[in-house]
N, C-alpha and C positions, 0 to 999 in steps of 0.2 A: 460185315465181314463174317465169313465163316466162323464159328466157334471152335471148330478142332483148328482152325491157322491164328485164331487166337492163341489156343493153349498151346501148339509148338512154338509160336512167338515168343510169350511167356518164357517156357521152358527153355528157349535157346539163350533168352536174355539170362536167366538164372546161372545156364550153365556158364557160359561167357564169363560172368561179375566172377562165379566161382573159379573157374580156370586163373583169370585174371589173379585175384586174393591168394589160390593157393602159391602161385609161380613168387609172388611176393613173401609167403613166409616160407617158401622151399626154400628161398635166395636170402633170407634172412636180412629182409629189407625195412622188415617192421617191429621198431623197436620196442620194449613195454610202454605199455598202455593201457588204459582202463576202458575201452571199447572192444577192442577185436584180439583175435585168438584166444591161445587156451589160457587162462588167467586166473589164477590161483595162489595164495597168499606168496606160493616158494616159488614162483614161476616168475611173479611182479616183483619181489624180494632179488632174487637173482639173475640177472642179465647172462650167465652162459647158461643156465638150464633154460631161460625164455626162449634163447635161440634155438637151440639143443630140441625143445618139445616143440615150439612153435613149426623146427623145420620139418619134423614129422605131420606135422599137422597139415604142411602146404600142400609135399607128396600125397598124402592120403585124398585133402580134397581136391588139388589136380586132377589126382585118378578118378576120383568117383565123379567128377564134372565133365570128364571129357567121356565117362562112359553112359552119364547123362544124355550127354549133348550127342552121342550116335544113336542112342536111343528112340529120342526126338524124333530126329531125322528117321528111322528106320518105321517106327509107330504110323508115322506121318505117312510117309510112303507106301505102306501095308494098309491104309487103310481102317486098323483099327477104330474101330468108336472112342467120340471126346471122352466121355466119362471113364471109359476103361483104359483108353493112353491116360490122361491122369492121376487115374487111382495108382496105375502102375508105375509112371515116374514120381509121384509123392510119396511111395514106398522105397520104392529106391535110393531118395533122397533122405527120408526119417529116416532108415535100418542105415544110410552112409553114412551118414552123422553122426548116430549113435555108434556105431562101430569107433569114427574114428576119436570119440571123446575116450571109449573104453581105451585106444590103442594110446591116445596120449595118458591115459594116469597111470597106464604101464610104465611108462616110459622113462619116469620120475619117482 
């Protein structure tokens, strides 16, 4: 298999799981817990701030997954080079995350 239909493969699957998880704490379907979302002593401590930060949490990765996942698709399509679709969604993906940690400890 080609290696660039590897990494859009990859990268589609990611974005997927991602859309998926976000739509789940937009909808505030995931109660605390000690594995997933933002989780922090007053966040695990409080069930309506969990909710409260966690739903910001879903929108943000929603959005940064499904702007992922055209991404992908668009890289793919244009032909860019493996290494540089890559480098360019794994940035995407760090600096998204990292934003939306900053945008949950606003939050609270």
């Amino acid at each position: 298999m080609k290696d660039s239909l590897v990494i859009t493969i990859l990268y589609i699957i990611i974005s997927l799981f991602g859309i998926f998880m976000g739509l789940l704490f937009w909808l505030r379907k995931i109660p605390p817990n000690s594995y997933s979302g933002f989780r922090t002593e007053q966040t695990l401590a409080d069930p309506d701030l969990w909710y409260r930060v966690n739903s910001i949490l879903g929108q943000d990765m929603f959005a940064l997954n499904v702007v992922t996942f055209i991404l992908t698709i668009v890289l793919q399509f244009a032909g860019v080079q493996t290494v540089i679709s890559a480098m360019i969604l794994g940035t995407v993906l760090f600096i998204g995350y990292i934003s939306i940690a900053i945008h949950c400890f606003r939050a609270f």
